[in-house]
N, C-alpha and C positions, 0 to 999 in steps of 0.2 A: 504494500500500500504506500503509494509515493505522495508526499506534501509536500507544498510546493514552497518557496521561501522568503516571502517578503516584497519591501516596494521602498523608495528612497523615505528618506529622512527630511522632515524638511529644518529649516534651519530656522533656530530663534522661540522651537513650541519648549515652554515650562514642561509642560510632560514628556519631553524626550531629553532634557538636559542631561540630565545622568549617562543617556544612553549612545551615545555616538560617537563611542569608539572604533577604531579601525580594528578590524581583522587580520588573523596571522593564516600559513597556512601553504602547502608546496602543491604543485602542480603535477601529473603524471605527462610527461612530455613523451614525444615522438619524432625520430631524427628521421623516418624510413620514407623513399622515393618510390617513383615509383608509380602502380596501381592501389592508391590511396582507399583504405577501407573507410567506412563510414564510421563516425565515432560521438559515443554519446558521453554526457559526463553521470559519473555515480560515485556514491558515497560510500565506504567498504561495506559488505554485506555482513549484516549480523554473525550469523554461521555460513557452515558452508552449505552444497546446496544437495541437502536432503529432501527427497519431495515435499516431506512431510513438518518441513522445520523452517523453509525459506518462507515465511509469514510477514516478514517485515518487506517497506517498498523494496529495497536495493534487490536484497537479494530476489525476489517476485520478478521484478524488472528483468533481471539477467533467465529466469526460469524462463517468462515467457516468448521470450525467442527460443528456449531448444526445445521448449514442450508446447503443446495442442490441445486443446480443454476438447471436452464430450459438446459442453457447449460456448455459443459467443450470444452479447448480449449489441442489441441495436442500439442504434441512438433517442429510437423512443423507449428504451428500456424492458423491449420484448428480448423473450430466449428463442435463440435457434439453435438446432443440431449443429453441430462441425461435427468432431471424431468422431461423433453420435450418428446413426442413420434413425433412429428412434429410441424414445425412453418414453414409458408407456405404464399409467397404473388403474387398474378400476375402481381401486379402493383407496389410493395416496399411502400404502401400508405396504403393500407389494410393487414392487417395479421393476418392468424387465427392461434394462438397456440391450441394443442390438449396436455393432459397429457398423462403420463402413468399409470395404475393402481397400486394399490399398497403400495402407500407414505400415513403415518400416521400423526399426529403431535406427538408429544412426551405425549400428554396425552389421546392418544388412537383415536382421532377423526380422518378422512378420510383427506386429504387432497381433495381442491375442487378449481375449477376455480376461485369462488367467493373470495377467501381467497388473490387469484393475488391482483384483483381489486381491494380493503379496502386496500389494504396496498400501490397500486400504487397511489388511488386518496387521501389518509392518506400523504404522503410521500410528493405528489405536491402539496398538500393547502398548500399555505402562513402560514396560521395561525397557521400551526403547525411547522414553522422555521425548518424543518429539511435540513442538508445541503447535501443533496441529490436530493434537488425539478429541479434544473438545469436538469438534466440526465430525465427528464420528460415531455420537452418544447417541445418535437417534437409530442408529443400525443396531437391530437385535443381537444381541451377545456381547455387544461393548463391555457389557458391567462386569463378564467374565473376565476382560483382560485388562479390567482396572478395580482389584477386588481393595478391599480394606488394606492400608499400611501393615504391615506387617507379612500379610496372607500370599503364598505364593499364588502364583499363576498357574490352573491346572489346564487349558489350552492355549495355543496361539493363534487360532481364527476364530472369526466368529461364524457365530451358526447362521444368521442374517446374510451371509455370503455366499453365493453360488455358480461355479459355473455350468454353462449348459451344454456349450458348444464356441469351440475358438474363438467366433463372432457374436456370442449373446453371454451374457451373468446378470442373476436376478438378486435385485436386494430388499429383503425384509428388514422390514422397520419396527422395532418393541410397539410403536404408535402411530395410526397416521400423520402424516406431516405433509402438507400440499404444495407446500413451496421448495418440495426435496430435487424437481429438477433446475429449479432457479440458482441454490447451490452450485448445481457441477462445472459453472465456468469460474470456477476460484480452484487457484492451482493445486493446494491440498488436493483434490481431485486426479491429479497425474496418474498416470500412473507408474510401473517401474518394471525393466527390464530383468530377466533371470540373471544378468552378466552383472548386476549391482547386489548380489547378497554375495555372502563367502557363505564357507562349509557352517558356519556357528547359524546361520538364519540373518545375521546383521547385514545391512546394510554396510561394505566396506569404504574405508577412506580413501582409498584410490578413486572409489566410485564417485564420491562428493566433490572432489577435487576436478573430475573430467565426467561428469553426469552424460549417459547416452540417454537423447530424448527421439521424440518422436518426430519434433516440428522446424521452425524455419532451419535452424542455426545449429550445427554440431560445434563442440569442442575443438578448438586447433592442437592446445596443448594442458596441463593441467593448470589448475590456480593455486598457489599457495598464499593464503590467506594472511595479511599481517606483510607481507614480504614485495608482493606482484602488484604492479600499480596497472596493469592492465589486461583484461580479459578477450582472449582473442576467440573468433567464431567465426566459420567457414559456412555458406550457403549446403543445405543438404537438396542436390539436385535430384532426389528420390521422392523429393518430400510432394502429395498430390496436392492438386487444385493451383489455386491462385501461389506463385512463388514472387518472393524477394528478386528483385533488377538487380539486385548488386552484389557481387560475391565474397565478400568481407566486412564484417562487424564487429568494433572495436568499444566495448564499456571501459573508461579511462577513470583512475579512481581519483578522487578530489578531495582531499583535507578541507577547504577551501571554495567556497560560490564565486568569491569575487576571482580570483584567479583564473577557475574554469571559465568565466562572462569574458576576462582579456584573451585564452586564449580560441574561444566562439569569437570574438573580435577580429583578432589574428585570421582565420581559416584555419588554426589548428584543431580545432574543435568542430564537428557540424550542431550537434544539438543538446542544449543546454533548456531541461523543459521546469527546472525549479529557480527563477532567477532572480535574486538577493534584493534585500531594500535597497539598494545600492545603485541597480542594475534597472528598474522595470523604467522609470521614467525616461531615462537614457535612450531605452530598447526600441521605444514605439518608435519614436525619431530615426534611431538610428537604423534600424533594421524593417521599417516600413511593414508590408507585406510578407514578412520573416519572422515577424512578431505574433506571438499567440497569447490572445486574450478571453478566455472561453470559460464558461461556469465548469465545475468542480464538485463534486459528490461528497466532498473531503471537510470535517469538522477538525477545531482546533481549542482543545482543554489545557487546563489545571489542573492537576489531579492532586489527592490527596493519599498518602500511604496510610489508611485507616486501618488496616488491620494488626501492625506491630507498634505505630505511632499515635496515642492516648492524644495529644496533645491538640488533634483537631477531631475531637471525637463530636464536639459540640456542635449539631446542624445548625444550630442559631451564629455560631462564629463563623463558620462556613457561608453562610448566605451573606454575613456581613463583608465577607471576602468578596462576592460577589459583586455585590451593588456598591463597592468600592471602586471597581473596571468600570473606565469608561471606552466602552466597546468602540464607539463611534470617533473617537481620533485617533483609535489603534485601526480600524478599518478605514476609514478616510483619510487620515493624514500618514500615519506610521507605514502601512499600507497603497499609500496613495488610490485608494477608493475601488483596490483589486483585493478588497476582503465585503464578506457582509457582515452586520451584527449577529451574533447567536441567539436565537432565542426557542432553542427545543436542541433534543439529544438527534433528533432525526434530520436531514437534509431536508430542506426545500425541496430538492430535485425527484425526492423518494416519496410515493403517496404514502401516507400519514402522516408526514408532518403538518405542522400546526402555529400559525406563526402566532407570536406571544406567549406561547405555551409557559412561558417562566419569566415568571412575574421579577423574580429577584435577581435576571438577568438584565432589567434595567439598572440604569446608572441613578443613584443616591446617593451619593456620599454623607450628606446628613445622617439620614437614616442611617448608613453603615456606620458609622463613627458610634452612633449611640449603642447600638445592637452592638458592636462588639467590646466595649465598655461595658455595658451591662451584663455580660456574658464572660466576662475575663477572658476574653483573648488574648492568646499569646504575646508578649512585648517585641520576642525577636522570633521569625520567620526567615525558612530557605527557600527560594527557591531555584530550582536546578532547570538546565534545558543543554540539548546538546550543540556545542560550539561548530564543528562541522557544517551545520544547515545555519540559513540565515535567523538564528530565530532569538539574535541578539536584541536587536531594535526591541523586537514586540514585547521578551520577556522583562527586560528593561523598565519599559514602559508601563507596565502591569508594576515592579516594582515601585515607581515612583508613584504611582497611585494611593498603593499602599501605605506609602510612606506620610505622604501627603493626607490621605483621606483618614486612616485611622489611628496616627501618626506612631507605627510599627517600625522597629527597627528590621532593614529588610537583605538578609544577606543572598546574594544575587551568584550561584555556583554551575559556573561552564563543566562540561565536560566535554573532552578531546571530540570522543568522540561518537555517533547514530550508537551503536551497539553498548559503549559504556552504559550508559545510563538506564535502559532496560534491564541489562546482565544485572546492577549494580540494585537496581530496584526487586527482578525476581530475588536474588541472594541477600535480600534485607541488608546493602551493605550502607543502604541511603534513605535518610529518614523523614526528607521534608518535600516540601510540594514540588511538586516537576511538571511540566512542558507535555501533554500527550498530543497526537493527532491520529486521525481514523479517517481512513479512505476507505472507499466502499470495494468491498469481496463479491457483492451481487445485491441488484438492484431488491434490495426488503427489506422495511423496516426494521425487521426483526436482527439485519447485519450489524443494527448500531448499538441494539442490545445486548445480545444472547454475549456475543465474544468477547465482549470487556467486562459486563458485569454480573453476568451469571457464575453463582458459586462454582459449578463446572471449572469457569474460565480461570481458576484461581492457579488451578494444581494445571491447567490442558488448554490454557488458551493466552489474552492478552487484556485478565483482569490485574491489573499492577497496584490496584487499591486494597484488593483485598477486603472488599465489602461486599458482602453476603446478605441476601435478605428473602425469607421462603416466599410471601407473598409474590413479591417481584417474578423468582424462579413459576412458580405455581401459575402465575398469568402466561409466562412465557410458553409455559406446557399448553396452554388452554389457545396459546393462539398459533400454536404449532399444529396442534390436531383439529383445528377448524377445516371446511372441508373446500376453503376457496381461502385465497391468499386475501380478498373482500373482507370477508368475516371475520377475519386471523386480525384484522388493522385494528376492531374492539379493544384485544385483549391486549396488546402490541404497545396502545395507547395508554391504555390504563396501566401499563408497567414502566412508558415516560412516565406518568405520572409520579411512580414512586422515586425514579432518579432524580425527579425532577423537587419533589418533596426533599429527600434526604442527599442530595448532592456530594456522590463521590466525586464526579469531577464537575468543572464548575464550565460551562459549553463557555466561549469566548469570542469566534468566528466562525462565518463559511469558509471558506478558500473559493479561491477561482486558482487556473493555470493560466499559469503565465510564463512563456517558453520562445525561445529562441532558435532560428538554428541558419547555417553557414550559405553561402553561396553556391557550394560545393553541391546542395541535394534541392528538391522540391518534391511538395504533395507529402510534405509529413502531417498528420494525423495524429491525435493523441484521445483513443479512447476514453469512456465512460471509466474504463477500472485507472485511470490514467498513465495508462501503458501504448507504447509504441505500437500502430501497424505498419509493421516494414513492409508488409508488400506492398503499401502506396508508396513507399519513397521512391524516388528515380535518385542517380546523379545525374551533375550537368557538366563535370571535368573529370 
């Protein structure tokens, strides 16, 4: 899930005083002539790239060029088959997928039903910690391969899995669930090659380093993580339907936005699609019709680490954090008017949301001064966001609100870098408020809930709060098993509600995208999931 990074600064706002300082941060460069591959910029990938674990944008980003979803979603936010030739249920409880023929792996083998299932029931064992097992709980047998702490495991598939025939496997669901095909185009869904387990059943590290996928882009060479500032990819001329024009693809790793924007300036770069507060005012001008200004599925929180951190346990201190943000000159001015205000856990772009849904996502500062006074709110606050992405300005800017509004001392904590501060947050190594964002996995309401705050998501997904609440869960069951994704938006709503009531994280922005890219290509696209389709890009050198 990729978020995008900001918009200039303007010079002389009280509320951005504090915050506008420059940026440090080294470039991945490229000396090589030649037949010039295409090159995008990215941020290191969390982990490496397990099907079942690349959840975060960066690594997603690089997933979706080697791999092929079951399905792709449109721009009015319908599902169509891709890998899919049909997925089909009379009941939303049973579903038979059928493939298409055709799809290879990258090292010539058939693509086959069985290939799903190894890597769906791979994915949902516990034992194998990938943080993608959540997105699997609705398939009958999960709960066998996530039994109670301590309790071994006494299989490794589940019984919800089946195959029938090379080209078909049906999946049983413990419950109906109707929006189970609108899922399969979020990559958790991959599937995985026999040539990616070793003899123990795991998934090997060879395999994560040089992943065989199904779709545009094979591996050139492996990635060593930490070390490789660049990720090379070769067109896979096997691969059917519509193919990539260009036979080289280069993700270039970035410390750094403003660097990547000089060397997208340069022609060293072709596309830079997250571009810094620094960068967007510049862009329009500079790069005319190269410039990408386009709505965005993608929300931008505060979160709170509620479940080891006592200290913002208090929902009345929490909402006073709230109406302490003044959304509107971090969207308008920090932003320069390529953010919206927040006002619900659900996109605009996604039916059920609801605009004003949160009340305490208005600006008061009054009010929040008294409210958190009267509530002993904490004197001194952290708040953490990661240095890497531009998301200096905004956090900044949230600080001095802070400071100014409820007049908190406010300590203001970079980290290096995208993967720190998650790693740092699952391993309770960081205890005070942090910087989240959530880009949409698939077009439903239910993406903005289920994954970040359902008790599931604590131990199996990307709830980083660590707040649990039955009600909430118990609504989300009731709008899973509705029998039309229509009637599912009831129960969906009423579980905003309770986020919205008790506020783990505290909604702050929409996002838009806003992107860039070189002379060098045309006809780049940047999907609803806000991922590349490279088979529209052309070069023009």
């Amino acid at each position: 899930m990729r978020v995008t990074r900001g918009a200039r600064i303007i010079a002389g706002s009280a509320l951005l005083a504090l915050g506008a300082a420059a940026c440090g941060g080294q470039a991945a460069t490229s000396g090589a002539t030649g037949d010039q591959p295409v090159s995008m910029e990215l941020r290191e990938p969390q982990k490496l790239f397990y099907p079942g674990d690349s959840i975060e944008t960066e690594g997603s980003e690089v997933m979706a060029a080697v791999f092929a979803p079951l399905v792709n979603y449109t721009d009015d936010r319908r599902v169509v088959d891709n890998v899919a030739e049909s997925i089909r249920s009379s009941d939303s409880k049973v579903w038979t997928i059928k493939l298409k023929s055709g799809y290879t792996w990258h090292n010539g083998e058939p693509l086959i039903a069985e290939n799903y299932v190894d890597s769906w029931n791979y994915n949902a064992n516990r034992d194998n910690a990938q943080g993608a097992n959540g997105f699997f709980s609705r398939v009958d047998g999960w709960a066998d391969l996530n039994p109670p702490a301590g309790q071994a495991l006494s299989t490794k598939k589940m019984r919800g899995l089946k195959v029938i025939d090379d080209h078909t496997f049906q999946v049983t669901l413990s419950k109906p669930f109707s929006q189970f095909k609108t899922m399969l185009g979020y990559g958790v869904f991959f599937p995985a090659p026999k040539a990616a387990f070793g003899p123990d059943g795991k998934i090997t590290q060879e395999y994560v380093k040089k992943p065989i996928g199904q779709g545009y882009f094979k591996f050139d060479k492996p990635y060593n993580k930490g070390v490789d500032q660049v990720i090379e990819l070769s067109r896979y001329d096997r691969f059917p339907g519509e193919k990539p024009r260009f036979d080289k693809l280069q993700f270039r790793i970035y410390t750094d936005s403003e660097v990547a924007f000089n060397d997208l300036r340069a022609g060293v770069l072709d596309i830079h699609d997250s571009l810094s507060p620094a960068a967007i005012s510049s862009a329009r001008a500079e790069f005319g019709d190269r410039y990408i200004d386009q709505e965005d599925a993608g929300v931008g929180y505060i979160g709170f680490p509620l479940q080891f951190n006592k200290v913002y346990d208090n929902v009345k201190v929490r909402e006073a954090i709230s109406m302490a943000i003044d959304r509107r000159t971090i969207a308008e001015t920090v932003f320069s008017g390529t953010r919206a205000l927040a006002d619900d856990f659900v996109s605009p772009l996604i039916d059920g949301y609801r605009p004003n849904a949160c009340a305490v996502c208005t600006y008061d500062p009054a009010k929040a001064r008294r409210q958190y006074a009267d509530n002993n709110g904490p004197k001194l606050v952290e708040l953490g966001y990661n240095s890497d992405d531009a998301h200096k300005e905004w956090v900044e800017a949230v600080a001095n609100n802070l400071r100014a509004n409820l007049g908190v001392e406010v300590k203001v904590k970079p980290f290096e870098k995208f993967a720190t501060i998650f790693n740092d947050l699952a391993d309770r190594k960081y205890g005070g408020m942090f910087r989240a964002g959530w880009a949409m996995d698939y077009p439903s309401a239910e993406n903005y809930l289920s994954p970040m705050f359902s008790t599931v998501a604590i131990k199996t997904g990307s709830n980083f709060s660590g707040w649990s609440d039955k009600e909430f869960d118990d609504l989300l069951a009731k709008g899973d098993a509705a029998p039309s994704q229509k009637e599912s938006l009831k129960y969906y709503q009423q579980a905003d509600d309770i986020l919205i009531k008790q506020l783990p994280y505290i909604p702050v922005y929409f996002y838009r995208t806003n992107a860039a890219f070189s002379q060098n290509i045309r006809g780049l696209k940047i999907n609803m999931l806000n991922q590349i389709e490279w088979a529209k890009i052309e070069k023009t050198r």
